[in-house]
VOPAGU-2260 file (C-alpha; in pm, 1 decimal, decimal comma):
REM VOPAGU-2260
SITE   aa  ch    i         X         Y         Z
SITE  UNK   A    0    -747,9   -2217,3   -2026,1
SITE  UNK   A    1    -523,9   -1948,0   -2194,6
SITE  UNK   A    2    -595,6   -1934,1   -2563,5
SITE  UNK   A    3    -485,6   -1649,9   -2853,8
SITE  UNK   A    4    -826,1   -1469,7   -2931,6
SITE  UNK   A    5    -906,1   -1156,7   -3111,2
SITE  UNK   A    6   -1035,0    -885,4   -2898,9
SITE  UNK   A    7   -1395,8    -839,0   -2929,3
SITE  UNK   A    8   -1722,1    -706,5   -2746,9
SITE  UNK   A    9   -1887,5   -1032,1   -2767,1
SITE  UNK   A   10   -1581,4   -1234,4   -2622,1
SITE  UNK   A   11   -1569,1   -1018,9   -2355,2
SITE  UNK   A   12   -1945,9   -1028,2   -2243,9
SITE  UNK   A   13   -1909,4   -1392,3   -2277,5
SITE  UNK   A   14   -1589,6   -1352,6   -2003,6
SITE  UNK   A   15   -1812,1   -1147,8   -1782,0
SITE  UNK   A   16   -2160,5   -1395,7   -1745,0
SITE  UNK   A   17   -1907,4   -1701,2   -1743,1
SITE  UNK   A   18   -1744,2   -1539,1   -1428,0
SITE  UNK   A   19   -2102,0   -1366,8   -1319,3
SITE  UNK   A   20   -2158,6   -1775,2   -1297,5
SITE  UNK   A   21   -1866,8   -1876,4   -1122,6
SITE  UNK   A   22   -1914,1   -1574,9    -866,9
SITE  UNK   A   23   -2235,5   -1658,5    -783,7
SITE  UNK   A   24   -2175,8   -2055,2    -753,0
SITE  UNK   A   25   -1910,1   -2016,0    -536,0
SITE  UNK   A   26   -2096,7   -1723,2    -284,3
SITE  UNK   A   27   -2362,2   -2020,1    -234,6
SITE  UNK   A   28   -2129,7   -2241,8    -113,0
SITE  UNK   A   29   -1946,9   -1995,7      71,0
SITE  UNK   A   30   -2285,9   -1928,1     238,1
SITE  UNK   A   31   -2379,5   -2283,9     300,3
SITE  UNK   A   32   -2030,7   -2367,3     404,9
SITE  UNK   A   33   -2067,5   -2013,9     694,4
SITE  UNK   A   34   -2367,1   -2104,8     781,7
SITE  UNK   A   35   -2287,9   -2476,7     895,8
SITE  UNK   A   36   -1973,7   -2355,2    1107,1
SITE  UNK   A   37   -2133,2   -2099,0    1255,7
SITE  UNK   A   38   -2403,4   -2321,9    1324,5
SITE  UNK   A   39   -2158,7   -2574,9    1528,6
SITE  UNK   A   40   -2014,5   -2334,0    1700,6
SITE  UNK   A   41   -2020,1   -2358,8    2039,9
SITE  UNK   A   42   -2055,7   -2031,9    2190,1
SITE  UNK   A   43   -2444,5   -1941,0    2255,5
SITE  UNK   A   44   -2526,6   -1608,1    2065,3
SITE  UNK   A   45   -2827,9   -1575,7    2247,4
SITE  UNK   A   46   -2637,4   -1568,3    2583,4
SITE  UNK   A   47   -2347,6   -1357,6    2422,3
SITE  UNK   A   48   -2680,3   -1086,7    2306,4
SITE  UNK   A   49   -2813,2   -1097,2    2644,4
SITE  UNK   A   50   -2475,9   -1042,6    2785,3
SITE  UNK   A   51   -2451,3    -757,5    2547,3
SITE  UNK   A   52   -2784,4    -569,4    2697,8
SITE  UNK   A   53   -2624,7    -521,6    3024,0
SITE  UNK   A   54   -2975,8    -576,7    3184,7
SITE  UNK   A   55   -3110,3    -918,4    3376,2
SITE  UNK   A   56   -3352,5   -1075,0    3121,0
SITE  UNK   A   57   -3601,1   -1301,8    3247,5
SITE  UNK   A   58   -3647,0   -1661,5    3073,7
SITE  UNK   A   59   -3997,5   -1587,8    2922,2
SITE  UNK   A   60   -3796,2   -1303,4    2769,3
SITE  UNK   A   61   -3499,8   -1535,8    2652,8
SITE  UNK   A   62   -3767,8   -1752,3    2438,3
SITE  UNK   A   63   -3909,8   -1479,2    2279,0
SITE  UNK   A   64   -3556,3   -1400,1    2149,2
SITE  UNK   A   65   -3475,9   -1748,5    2056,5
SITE  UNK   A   66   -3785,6   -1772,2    1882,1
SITE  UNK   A   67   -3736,2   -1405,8    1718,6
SITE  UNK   A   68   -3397,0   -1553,5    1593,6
SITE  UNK   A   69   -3518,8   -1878,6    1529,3
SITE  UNK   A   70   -3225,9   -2055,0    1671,6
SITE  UNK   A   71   -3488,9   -2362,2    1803,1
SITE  UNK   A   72   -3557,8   -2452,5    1419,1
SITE  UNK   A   73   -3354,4   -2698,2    1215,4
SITE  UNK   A   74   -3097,5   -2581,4    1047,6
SITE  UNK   A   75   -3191,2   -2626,7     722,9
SITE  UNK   A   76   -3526,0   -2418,8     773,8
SITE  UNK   A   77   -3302,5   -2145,4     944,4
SITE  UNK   A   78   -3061,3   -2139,7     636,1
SITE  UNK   A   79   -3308,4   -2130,2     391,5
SITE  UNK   A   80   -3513,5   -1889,6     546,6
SITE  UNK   A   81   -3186,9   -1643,8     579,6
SITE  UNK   A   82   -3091,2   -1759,8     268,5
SITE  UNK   A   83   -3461,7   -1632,7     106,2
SITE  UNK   A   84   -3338,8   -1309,7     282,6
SITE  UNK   A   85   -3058,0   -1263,0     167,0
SITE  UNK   A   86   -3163,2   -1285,2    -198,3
SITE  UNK   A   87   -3391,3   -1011,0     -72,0
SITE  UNK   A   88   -3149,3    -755,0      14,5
SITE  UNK   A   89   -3165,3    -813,1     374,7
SITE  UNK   A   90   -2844,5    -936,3     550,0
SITE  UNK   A   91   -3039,0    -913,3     906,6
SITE  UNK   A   92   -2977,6    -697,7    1186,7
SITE  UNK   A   93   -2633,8    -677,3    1412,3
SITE  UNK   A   94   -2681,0    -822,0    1777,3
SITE  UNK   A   95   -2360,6    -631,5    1833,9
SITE  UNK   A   96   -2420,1    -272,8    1697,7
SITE  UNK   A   97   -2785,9    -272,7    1658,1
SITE  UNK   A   98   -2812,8    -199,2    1343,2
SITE  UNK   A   99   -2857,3    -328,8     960,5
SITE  UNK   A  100   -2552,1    -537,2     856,6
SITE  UNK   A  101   -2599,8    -356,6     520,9
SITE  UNK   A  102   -2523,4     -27,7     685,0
SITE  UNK   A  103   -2261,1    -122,3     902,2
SITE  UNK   A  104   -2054,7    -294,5     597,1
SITE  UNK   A  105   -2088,5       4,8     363,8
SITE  UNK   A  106   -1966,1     219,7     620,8
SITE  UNK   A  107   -1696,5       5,1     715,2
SITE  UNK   A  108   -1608,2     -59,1     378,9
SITE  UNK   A  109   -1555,2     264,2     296,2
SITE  UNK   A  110   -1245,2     305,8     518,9
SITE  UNK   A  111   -1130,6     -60,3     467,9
SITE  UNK   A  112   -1085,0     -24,5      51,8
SITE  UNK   A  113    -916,3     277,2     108,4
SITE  UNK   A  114    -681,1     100,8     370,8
SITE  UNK   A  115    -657,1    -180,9      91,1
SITE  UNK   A  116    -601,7      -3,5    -164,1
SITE  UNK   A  117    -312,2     180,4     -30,9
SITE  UNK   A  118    -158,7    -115,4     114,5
SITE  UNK   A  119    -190,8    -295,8    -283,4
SITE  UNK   A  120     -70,5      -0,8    -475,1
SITE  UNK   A  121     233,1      40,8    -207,5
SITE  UNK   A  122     314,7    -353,6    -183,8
SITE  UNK   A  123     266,9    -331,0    -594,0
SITE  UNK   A  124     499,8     -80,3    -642,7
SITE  UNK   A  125     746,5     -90,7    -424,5
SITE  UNK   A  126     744,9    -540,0    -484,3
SITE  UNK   A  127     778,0    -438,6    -859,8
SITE  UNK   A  128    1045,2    -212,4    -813,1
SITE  UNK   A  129    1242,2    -383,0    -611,0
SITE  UNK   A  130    1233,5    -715,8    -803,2
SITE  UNK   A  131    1318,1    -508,2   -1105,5
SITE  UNK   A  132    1642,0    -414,6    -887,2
SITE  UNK   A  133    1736,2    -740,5    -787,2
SITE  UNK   A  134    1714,7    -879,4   -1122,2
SITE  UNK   A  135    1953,2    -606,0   -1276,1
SITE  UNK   A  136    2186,3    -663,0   -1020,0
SITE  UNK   A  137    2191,3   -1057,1    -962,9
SITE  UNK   A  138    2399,6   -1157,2    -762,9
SITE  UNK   A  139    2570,8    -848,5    -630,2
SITE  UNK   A  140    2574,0    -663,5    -325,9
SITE  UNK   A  141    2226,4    -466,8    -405,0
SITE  UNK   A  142    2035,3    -813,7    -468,4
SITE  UNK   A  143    2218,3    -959,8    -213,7
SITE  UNK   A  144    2079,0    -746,1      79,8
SITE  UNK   A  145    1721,7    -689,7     -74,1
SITE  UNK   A  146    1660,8   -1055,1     -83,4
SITE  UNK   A  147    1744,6   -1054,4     306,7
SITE  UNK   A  148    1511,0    -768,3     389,1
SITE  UNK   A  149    1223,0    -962,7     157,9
SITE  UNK   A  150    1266,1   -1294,8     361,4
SITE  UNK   A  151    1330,5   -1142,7     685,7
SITE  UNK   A  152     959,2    -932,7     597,1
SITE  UNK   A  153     785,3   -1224,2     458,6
SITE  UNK   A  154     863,3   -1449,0     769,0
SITE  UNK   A  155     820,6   -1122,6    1016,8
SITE  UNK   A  156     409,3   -1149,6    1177,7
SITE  UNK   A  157     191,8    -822,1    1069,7
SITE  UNK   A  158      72,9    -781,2    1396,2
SITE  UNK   A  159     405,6    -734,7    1559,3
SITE  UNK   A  160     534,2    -518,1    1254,9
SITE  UNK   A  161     238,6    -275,9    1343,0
SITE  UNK   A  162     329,0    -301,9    1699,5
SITE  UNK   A  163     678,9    -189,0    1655,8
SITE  UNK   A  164     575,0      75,1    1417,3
SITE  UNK   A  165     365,1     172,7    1681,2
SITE  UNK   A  166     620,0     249,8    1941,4
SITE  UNK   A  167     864,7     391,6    1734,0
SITE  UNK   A  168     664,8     620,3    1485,1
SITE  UNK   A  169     373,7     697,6    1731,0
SITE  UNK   A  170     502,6     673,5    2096,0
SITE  UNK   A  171     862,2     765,0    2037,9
SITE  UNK   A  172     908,9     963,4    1710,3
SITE  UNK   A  173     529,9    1071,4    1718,9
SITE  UNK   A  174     521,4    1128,0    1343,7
SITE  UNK   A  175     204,6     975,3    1307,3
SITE  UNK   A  176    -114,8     899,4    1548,1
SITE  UNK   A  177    -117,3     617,0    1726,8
SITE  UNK   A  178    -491,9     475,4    1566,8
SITE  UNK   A  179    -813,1     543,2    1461,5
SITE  UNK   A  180    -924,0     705,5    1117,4
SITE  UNK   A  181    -952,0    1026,6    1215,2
SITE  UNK   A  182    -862,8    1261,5    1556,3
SITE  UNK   A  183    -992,2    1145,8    1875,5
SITE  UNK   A  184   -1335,2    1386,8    1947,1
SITE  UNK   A  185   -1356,0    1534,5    1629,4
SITE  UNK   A  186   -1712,6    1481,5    1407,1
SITE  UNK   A  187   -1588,8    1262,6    1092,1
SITE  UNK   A  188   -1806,5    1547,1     875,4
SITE  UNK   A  189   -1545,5    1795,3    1025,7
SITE  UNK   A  190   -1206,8    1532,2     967,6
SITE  UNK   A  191   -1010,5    1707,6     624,8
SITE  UNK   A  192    -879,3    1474,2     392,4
SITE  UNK   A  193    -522,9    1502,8     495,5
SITE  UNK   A  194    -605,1    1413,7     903,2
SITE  UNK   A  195    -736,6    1071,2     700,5
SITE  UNK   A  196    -431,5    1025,1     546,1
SITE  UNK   A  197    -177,3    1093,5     817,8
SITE  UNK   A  198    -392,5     822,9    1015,4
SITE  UNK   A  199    -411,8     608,7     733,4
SITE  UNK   A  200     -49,2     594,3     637,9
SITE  UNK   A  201     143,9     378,6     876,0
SITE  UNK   A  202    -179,0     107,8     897,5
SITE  UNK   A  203    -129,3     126,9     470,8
SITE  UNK   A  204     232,4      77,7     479,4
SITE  UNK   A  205     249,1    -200,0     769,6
SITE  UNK   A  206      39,3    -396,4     531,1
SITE  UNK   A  207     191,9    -322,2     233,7
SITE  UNK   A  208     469,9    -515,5     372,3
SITE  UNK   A  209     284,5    -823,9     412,5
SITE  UNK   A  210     281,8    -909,1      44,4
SITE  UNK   A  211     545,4    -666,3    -119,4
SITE  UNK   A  212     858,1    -961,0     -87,8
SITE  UNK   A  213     653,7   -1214,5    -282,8
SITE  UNK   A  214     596,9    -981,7    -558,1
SITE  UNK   A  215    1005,0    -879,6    -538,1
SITE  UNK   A  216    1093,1   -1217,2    -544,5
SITE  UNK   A  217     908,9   -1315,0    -798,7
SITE  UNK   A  218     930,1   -1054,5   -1026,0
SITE  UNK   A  219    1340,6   -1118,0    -997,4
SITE  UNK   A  220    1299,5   -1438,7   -1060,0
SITE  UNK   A  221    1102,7   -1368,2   -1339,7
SITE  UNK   A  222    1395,9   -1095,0   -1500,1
SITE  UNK   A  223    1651,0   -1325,7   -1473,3
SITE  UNK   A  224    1464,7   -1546,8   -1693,7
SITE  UNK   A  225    1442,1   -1290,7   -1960,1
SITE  UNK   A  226    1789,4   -1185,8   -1920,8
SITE  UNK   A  227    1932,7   -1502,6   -1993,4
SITE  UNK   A  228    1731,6   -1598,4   -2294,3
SITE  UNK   A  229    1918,8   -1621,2   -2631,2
SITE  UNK   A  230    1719,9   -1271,5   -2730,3
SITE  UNK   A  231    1882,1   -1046,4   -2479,0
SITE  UNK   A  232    2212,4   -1202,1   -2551,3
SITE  UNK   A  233    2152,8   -1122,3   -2890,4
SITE  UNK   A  234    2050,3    -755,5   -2801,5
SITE  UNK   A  235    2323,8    -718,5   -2588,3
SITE  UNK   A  236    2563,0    -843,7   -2834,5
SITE  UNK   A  237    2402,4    -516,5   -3035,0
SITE  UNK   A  238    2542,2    -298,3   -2795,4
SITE  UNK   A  239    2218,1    -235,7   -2573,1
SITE  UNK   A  240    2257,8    -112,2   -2225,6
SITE  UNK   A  241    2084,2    -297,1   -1939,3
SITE  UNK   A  242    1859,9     -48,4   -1891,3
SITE  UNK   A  243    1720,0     -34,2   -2263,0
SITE  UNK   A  244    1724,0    -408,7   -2227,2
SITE  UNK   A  245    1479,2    -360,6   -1897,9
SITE  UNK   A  246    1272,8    -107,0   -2070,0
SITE  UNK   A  247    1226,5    -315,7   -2427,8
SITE  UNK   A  248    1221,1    -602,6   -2346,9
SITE  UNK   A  249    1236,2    -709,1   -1983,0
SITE  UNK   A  250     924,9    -480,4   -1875,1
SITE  UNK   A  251     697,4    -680,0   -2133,5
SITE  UNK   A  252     705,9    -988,1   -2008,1
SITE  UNK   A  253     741,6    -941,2   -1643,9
SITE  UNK   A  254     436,9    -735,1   -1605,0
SITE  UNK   A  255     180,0    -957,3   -1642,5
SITE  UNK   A  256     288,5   -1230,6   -1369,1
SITE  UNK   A  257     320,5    -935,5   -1133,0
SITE  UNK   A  258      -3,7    -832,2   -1222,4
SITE  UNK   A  259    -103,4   -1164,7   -1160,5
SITE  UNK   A  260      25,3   -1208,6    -866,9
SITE  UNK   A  261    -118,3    -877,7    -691,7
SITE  UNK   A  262    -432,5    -922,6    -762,7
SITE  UNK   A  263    -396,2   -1280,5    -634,1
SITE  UNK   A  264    -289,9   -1094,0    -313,5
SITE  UNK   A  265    -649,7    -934,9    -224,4
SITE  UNK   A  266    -740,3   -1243,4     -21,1
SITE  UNK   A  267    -399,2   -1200,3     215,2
SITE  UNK   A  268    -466,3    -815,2     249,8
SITE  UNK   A  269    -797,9    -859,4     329,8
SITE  UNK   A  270    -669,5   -1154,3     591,1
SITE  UNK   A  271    -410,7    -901,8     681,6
SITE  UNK   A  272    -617,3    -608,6     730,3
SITE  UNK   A  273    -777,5    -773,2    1048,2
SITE  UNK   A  274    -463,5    -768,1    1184,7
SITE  UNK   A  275    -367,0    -432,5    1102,7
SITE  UNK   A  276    -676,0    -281,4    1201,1
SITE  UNK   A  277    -746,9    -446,9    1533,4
SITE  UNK   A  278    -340,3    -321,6    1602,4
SITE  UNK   A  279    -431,2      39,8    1521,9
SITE  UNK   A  280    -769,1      15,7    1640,0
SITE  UNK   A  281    -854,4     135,5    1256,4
SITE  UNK   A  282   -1221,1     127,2    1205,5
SITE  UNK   A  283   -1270,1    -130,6     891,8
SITE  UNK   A  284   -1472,3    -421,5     800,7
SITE  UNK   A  285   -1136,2    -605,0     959,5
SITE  UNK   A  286   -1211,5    -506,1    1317,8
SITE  UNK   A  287   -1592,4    -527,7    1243,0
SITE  UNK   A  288   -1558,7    -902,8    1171,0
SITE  UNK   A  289   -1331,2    -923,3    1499,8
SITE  UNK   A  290   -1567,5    -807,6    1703,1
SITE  UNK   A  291   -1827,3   -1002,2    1552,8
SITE  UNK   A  292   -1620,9   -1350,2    1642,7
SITE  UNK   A  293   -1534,9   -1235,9    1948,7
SITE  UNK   A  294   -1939,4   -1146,1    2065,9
SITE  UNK   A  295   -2069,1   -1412,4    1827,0
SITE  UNK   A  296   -2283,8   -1164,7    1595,1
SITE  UNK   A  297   -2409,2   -1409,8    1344,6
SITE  UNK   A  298   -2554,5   -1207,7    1124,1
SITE  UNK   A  299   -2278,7    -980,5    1093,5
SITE  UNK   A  300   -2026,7   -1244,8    1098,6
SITE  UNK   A  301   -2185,2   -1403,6     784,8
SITE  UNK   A  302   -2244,3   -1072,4     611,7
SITE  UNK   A  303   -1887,8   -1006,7     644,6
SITE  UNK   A  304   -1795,0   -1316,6     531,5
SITE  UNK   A  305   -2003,1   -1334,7     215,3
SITE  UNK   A  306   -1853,4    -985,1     121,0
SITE  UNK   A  307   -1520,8   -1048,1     148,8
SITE  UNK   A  308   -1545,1   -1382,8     -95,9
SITE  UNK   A  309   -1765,4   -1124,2    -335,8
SITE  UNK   A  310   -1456,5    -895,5    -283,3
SITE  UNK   A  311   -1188,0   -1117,2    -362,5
SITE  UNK   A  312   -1369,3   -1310,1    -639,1
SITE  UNK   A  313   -1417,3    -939,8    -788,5
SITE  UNK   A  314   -1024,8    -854,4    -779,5
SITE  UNK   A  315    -979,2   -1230,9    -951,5
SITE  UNK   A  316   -1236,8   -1125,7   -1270,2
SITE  UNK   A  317   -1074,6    -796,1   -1259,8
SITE  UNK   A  318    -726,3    -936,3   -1289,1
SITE  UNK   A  319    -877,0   -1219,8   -1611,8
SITE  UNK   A  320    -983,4    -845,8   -1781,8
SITE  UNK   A  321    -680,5    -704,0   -1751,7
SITE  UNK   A  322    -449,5    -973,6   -1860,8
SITE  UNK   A  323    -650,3    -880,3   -2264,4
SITE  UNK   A  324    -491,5    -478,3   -2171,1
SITE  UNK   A  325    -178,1    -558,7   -2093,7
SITE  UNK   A  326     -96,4    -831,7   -2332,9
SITE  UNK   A  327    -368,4    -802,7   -2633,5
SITE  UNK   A  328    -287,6   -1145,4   -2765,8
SITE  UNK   A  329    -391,7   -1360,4   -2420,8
SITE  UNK   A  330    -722,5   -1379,7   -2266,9
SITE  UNK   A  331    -852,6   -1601,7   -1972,0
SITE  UNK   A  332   -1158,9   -1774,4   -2101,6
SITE  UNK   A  333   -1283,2   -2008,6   -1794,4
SITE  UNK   A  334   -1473,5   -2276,9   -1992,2
């Protein structure tokens, strides 16, 4: 419920344990809701561990995995009893990789925020931008062909955008490397922070595209509106330019449903980013959760999958903050 407030401490500390709350509610049922379809699924991960050993294991040694795992316990013991771990601090152990699912998601992270984060500010700007554009110039030839490029975009699949980057950036062109985070056979202590970026722009870009045209279209959409309202007549009528019309009063009120809108967009760029990395073989929490599906890593699967809704829900409470900075007189309050 939008309401007009006055800013203060307390209001705002009463925003952030109200959406602590909701956070927390909705990771519980996010976990209960994980842990039920992994549950039903069909594929055996005690059969897809073995299979990732590589060695014959004999059946006495099968039980004494199934009973390490506990997979012969009801399900509601095995929940609760990950469920008492995971309020512990302890998100198990990766079948796949061996290792803590702690680790492997803060190292992943790392290069998947910085993928993210490229992709949002580039989809931000350039969807802002653009929709500023098409707005000034409704109807005519500049609005005209923008508005083809953002549907053609929005309907065109990430995974063959990447691909086609691929060829013609990488294979033909070779501007850019053709994956990875960093050169082949070089130490990631010894990779310089421009190496990162030259393999991190085309990934970053690709899936800025995914969710740019939304933002342009909507943030034209949005400009016409204020264009045609009696006050713009009225400053026009003044003798205003459309430019000082943009820049008083257009800017003003079509920032904050952009702003809306992108940080609505974390959950489709973190969708997209498994896409995107698996394409250029990018090492991120997208590819980590991949592999997890694809080999059935339970633990990691559902560590993944409780990070990403922490993520998202993050971006959302964010976004509710911001809306008080960019417009002091409205404030989400979720009652």
């Amino acid at each position: 419920m939008v309401i007009i407030m006055k800013g203060t401490g307390g209001r705002l500390v009463c925003i952030l344990v109200k959406n602590s709350i909701k956070i927390i509610s909705l990771l519980f049922a996010v976990s209960a809701v994980s842990f039920v379809l992994v549950s039903a699924s069909p594929v055996d991960p005690v059969g897809q561990y073995i299979l990732g050993l590589g060695t014959a294991v004999s059946p006495q040694q099968r039980v004494e995995i199934e009973n390490y795992w506990g997979v012969n316990e009801p399900p509601m013991e095995r929940y609760l009893g990950w469920l008492s771990e995971l309020l512990r601090g302890n998100l198990g152990e990766s079948a796949l990789y061996r290792r803590p699912v702690a680790d492997i998601i803060g190292e992943r992270f790392v290069n998947s925020i910085a993928l993210m984060l490229c992709a949002w500010l580039l989809s931000g700007v350039i969807g802002f931008g653009l929709g500023c554009i098409m707005g000034m110039y409704q109807g005519k030839l500049p609005d005209r062909m923008l508005k083809k490029v953002c549907y053609i975009l929005s309907s065109t699949p990430t995974f063959w955008l990447g691909l086609v980057f691929l060829l013609l950036f990488s294979v033909r062109l070779k501007w850019f490397p053709i994956g990875f985070s960093g050169p082949i056979g070089v130490a990631d202590s010894d990779v310089t922070i421009w190496q990162k970026l030259h393999h991190l722009i085309l990934p970053a870009f690709t899936l800025s595209l995914m969710s740019f045209a939304g933002i342009a279209l909507h943030t034209r959409g949005k400009l016409i509106d204020v264009l045609n309202s009696e006050y713009v007549l009225f400053a026009k009528a003044r003798g205003e330019g459309k430019w000082t019309i943009l820049r008083r009063h257009g800017l003003r009120n079509i920032v904050l449903p952009a702003l809306t809108l992108q940080f609505a967009s974390f959950a489709e760029l973190f969708g997209g980013s498994v896409v995107a990395e698996n394409v250029f073989s990018y090492p991120g929490l997208g590819s980590a959760v991949s592999a997890a599906g694809l080999n059935c890593d339970v633990p990691l699967l559902l560590g993944i999958t409780l990070f990403s809704a922490l993520f998202v829900c993050v971006g959302n409470m964010i976004a509710d903050l911001l809306y008080g900075i960019v417009d002091p007189q409205i404030r989400e309050v979720n009652q």
